[in-house]
PyMOL commands that place a pseudoatom at each C-alpha (Angstrom):
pseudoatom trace, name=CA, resn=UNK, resi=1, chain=A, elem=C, hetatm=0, pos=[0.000, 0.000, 0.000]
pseudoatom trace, name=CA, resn=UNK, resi=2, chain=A, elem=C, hetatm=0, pos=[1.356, 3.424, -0.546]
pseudoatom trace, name=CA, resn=UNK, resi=3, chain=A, elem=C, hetatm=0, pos=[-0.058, 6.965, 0.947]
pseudoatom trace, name=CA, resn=UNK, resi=4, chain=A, elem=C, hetatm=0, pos=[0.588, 9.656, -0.757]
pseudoatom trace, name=CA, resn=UNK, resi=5, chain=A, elem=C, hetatm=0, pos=[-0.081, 12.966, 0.801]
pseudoatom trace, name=CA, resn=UNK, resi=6, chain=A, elem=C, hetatm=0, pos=[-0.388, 14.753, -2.048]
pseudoatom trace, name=CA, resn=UNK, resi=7, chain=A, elem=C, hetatm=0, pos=[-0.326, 18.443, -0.444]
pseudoatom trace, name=CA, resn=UNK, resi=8, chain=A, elem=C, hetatm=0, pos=[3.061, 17.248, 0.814]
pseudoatom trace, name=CA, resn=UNK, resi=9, chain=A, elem=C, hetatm=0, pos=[4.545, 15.358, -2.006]
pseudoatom trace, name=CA, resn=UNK, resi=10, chain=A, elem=C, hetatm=0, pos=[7.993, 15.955, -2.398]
pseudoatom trace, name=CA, resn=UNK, resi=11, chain=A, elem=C, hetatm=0, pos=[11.556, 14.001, -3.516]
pseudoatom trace, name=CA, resn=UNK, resi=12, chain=A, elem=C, hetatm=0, pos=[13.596, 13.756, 0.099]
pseudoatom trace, name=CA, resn=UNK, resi=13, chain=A, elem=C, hetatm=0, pos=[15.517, 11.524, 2.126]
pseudoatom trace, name=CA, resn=UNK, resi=14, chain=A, elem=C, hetatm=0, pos=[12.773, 8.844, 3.299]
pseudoatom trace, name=CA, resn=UNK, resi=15, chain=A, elem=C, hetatm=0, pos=[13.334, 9.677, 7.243]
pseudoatom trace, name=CA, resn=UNK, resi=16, chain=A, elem=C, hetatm=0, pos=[11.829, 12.988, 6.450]
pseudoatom trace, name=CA, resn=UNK, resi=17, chain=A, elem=C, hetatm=0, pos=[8.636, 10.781, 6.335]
pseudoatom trace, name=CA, resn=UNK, resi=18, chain=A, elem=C, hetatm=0, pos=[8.836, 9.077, 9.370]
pseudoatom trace, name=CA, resn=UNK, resi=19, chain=A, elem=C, hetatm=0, pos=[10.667, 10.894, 12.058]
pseudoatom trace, name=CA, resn=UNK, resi=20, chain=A, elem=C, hetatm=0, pos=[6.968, 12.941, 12.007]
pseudoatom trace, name=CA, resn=UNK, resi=21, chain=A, elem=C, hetatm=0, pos=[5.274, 10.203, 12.505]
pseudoatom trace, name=CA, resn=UNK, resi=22, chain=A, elem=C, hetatm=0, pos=[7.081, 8.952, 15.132]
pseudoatom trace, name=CA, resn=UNK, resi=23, chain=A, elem=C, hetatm=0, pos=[7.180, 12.554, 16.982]
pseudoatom trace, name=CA, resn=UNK, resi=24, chain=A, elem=C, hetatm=0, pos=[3.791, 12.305, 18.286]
pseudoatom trace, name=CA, resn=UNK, resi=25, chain=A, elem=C, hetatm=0, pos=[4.097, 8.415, 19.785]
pseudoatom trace, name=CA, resn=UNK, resi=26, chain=A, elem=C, hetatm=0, pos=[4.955, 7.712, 23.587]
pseudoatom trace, name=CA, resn=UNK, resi=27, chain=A, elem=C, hetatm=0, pos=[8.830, 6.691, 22.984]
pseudoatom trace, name=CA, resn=UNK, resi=28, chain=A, elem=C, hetatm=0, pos=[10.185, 8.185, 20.115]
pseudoatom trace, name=CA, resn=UNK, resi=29, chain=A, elem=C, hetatm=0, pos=[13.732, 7.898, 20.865]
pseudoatom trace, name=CA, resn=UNK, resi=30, chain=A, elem=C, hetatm=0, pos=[12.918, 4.050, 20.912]
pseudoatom trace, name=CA, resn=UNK, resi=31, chain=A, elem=C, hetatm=0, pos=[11.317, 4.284, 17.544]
pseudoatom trace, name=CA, resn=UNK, resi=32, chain=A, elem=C, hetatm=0, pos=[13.861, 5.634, 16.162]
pseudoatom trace, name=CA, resn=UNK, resi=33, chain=A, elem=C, hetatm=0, pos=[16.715, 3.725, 17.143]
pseudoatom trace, name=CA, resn=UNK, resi=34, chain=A, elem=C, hetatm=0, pos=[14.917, 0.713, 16.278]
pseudoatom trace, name=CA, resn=UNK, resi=35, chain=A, elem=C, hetatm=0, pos=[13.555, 1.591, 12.548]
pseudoatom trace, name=CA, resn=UNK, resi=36, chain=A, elem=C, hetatm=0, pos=[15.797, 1.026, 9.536]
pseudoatom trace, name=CA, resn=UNK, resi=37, chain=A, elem=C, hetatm=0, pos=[15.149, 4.150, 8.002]
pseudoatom trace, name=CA, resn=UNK, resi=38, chain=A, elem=C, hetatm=0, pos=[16.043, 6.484, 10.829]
pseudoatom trace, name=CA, resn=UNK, resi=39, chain=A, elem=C, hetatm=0, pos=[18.513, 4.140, 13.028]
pseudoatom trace, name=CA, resn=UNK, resi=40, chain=A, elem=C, hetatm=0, pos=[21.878, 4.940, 11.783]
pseudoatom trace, name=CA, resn=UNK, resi=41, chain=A, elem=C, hetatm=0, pos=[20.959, 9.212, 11.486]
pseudoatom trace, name=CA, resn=UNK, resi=42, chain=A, elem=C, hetatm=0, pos=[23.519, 11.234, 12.609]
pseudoatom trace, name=CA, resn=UNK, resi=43, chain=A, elem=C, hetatm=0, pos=[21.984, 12.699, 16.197]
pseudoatom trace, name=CA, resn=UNK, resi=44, chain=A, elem=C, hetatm=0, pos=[22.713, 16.568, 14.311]
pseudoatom trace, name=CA, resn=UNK, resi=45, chain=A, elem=C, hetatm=0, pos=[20.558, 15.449, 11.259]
pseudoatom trace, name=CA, resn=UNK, resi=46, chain=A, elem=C, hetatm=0, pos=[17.345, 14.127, 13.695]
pseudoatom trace, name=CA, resn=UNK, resi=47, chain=A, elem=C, hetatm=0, pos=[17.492, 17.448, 16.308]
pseudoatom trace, name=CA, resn=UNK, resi=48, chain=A, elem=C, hetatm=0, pos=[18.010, 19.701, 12.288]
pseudoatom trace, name=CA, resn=UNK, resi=49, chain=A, elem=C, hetatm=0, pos=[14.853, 18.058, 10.979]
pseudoatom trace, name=CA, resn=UNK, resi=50, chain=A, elem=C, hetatm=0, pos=[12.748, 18.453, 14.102]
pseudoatom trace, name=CA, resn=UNK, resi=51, chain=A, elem=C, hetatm=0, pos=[14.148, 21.577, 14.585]
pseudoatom trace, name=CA, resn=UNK, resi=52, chain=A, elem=C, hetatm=0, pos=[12.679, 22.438, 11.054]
pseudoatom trace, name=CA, resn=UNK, resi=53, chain=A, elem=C, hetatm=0, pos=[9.964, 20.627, 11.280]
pseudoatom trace, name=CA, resn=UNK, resi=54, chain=A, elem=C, hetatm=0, pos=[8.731, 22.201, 13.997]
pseudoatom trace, name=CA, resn=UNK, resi=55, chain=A, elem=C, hetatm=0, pos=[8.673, 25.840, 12.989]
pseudoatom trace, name=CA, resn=UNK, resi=56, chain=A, elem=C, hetatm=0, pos=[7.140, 25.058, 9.606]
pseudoatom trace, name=CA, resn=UNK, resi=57, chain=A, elem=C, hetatm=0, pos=[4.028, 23.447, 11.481]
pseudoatom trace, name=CA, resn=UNK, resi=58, chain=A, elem=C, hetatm=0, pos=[4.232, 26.772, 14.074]
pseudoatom trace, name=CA, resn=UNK, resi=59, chain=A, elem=C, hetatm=0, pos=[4.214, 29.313, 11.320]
pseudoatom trace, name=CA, resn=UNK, resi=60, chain=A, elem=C, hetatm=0, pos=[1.660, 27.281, 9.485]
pseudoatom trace, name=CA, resn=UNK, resi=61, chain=A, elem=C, hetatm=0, pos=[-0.023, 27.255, 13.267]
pseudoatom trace, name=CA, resn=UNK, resi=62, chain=A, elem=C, hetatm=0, pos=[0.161, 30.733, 13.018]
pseudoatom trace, name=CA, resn=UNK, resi=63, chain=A, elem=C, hetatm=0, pos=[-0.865, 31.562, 9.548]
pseudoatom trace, name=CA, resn=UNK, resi=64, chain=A, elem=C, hetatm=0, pos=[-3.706, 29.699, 8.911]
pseudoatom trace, name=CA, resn=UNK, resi=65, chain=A, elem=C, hetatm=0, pos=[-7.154, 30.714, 8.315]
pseudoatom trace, name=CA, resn=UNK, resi=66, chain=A, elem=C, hetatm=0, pos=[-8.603, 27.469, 8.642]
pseudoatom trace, name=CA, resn=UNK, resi=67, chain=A, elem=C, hetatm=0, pos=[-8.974, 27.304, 12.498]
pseudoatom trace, name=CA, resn=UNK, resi=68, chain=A, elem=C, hetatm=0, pos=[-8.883, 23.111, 12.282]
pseudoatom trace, name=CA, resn=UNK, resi=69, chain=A, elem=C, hetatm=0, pos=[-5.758, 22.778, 10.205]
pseudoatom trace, name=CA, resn=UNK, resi=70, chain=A, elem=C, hetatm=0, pos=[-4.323, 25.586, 12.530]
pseudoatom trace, name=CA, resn=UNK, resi=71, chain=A, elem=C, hetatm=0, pos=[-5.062, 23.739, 15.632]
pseudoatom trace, name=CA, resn=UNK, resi=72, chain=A, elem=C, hetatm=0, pos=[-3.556, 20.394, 13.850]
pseudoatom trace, name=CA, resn=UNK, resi=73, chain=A, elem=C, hetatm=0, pos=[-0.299, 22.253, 13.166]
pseudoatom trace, name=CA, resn=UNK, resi=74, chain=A, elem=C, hetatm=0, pos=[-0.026, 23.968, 16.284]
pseudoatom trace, name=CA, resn=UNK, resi=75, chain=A, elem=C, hetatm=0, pos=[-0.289, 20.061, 18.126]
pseudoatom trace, name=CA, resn=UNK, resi=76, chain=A, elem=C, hetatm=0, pos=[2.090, 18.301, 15.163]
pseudoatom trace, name=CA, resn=UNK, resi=77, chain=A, elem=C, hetatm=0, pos=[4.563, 21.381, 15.877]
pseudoatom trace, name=CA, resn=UNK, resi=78, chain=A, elem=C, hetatm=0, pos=[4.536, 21.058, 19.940]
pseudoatom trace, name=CA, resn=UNK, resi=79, chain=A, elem=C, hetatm=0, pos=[5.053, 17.203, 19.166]
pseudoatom trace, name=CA, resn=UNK, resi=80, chain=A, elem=C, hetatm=0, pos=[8.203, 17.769, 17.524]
pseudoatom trace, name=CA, resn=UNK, resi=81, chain=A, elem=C, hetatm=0, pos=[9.441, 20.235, 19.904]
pseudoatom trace, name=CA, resn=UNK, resi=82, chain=A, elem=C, hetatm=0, pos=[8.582, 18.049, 22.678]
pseudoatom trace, name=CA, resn=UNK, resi=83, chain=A, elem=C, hetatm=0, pos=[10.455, 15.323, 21.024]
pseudoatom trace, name=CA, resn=UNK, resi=84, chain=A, elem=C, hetatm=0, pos=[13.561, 17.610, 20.302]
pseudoatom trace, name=CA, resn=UNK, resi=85, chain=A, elem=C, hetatm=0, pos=[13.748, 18.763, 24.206]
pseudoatom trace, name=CA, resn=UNK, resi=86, chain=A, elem=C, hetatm=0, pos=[13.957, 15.764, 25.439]
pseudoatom trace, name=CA, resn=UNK, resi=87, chain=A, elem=C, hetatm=0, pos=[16.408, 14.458, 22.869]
pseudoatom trace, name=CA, resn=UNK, resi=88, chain=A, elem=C, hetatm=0, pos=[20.055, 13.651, 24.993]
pseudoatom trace, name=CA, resn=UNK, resi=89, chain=A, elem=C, hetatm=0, pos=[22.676, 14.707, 23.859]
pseudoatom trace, name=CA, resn=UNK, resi=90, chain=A, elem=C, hetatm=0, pos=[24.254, 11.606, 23.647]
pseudoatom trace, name=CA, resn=UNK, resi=91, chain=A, elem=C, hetatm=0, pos=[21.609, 10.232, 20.959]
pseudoatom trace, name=CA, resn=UNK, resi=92, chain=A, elem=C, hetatm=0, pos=[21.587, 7.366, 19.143]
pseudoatom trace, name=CA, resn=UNK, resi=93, chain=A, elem=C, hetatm=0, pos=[19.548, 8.353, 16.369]
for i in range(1, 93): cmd.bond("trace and resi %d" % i, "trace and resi %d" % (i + 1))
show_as sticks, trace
zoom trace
């Protein structure tokens, strides 16, 4: 099966799909040292893409006029900065 979200499509480095997805689960960390896709990241390259990821969903958050999709960015964004707070410094992935 494939899902394509096509508001989102782009050409990328496949962990740029699934280190979101794995932002808003109990034990990220866990996730990510354990999935083949994201297990052998650099710890700089993780913290850069939540990092990113994060303020695009905020400024969406912010810009929105749609008060749903706002309120779905705003929660996606504090998911990722949750995630990258809490990331050690001594990270595996």
């Amino acid at each position: 099966m494939w899902i394509v979200d096509w508001a989102h499509a782009w050409v990328g480095p496949a962990y740029c799909d699934v280190l979101p997805l794995m932002a808003g689960g109990n034990d990220p960390e866990a996730l990510c040292a354990a999935n083949p896709l994201t297990r052998d990241l650099p710890p700089s390259v993780v913290d850069g893409f939540l990092a990113a990821h994060a303020g695009f969903l905020v400024r969406l958050a912010l810009q929105a006029s749609d008060p749903s999709l706002s309120a779905a960015a705003a929660s996606l964004g504090r998911a990722s900065l949750a995630w990258l707070a809490r990331r050690p410094y001594s990270a595996t992935c």
